[in-house]
C-alpha positions as CSV (number, residue, x, y, z in Angstrom):
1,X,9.2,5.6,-9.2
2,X,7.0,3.7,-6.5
3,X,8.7,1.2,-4.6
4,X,6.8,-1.1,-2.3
5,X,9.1,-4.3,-0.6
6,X,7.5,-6.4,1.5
7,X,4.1,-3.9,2.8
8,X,1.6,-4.3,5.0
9,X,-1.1,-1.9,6.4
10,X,-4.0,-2.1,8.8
11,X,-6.6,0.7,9.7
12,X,-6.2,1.7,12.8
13,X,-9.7,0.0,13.7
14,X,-9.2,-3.2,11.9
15,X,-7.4,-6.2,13.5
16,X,-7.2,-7.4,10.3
17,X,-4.4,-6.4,7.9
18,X,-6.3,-5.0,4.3
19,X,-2.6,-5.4,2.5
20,X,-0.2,-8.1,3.5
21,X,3.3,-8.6,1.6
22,X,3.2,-6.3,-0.9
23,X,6.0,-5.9,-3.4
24,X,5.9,-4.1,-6.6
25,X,8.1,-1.4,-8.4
26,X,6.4,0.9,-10.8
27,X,9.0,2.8,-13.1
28,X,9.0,6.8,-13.8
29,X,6.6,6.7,-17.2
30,X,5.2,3.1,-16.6
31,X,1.8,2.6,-16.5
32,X,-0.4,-0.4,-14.3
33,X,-3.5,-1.9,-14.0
34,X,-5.5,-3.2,-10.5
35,X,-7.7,-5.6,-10.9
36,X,-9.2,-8.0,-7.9
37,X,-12.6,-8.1,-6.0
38,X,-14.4,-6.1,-4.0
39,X,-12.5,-5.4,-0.7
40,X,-9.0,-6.1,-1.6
41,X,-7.0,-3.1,-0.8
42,X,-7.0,-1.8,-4.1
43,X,-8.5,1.3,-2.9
44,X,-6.4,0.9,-0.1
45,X,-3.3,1.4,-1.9
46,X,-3.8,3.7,-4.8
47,X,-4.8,6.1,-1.4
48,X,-1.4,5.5,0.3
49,X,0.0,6.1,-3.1
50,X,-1.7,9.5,-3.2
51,X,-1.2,10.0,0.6
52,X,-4.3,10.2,1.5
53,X,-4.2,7.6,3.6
54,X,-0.6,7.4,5.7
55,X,1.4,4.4,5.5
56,X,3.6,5.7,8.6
57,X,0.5,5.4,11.0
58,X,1.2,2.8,13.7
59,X,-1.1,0.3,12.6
60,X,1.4,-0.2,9.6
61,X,4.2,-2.8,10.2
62,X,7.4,-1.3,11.2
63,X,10.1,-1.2,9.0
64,X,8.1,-2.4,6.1
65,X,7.3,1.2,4.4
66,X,6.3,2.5,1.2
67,X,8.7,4.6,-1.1
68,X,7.1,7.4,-3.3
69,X,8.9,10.0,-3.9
């Protein structure tokens, strides 16, 4: 399972926030589709799915954390 509640993340560079407020649960054998434009974090966060890109960095709001085990 995937559990986001509530998520934000910034790059460490960027003043601005690339996801605000996410909340989404995706169950064990569930599948999903992202769809949006150009430049709005989808890439973003199939990365910190994959942990590529950290979600613990300090840019990311604290307390507000994704969970994938």
């Amino acid at each position: 399972m995937i559990s986001f509640q509530n998520f934000s993340f910034r790059y460490e560079e960027s003043k601005d926030f690339t996801l605000r407020g996410i909340d989404m649960t995706v169950q064990t054998g569930e599948f999903i589709l992202l769809t949006g434009r150009s430049g709005c974090g989808k890439t973003t966060l199939i990365r910190i799915i994959n942990r590529i890109t950290a979600p613990d960095r300090p840019s990311a709001r604290p307390g507000r954390r994704a969970s994938c085990p």
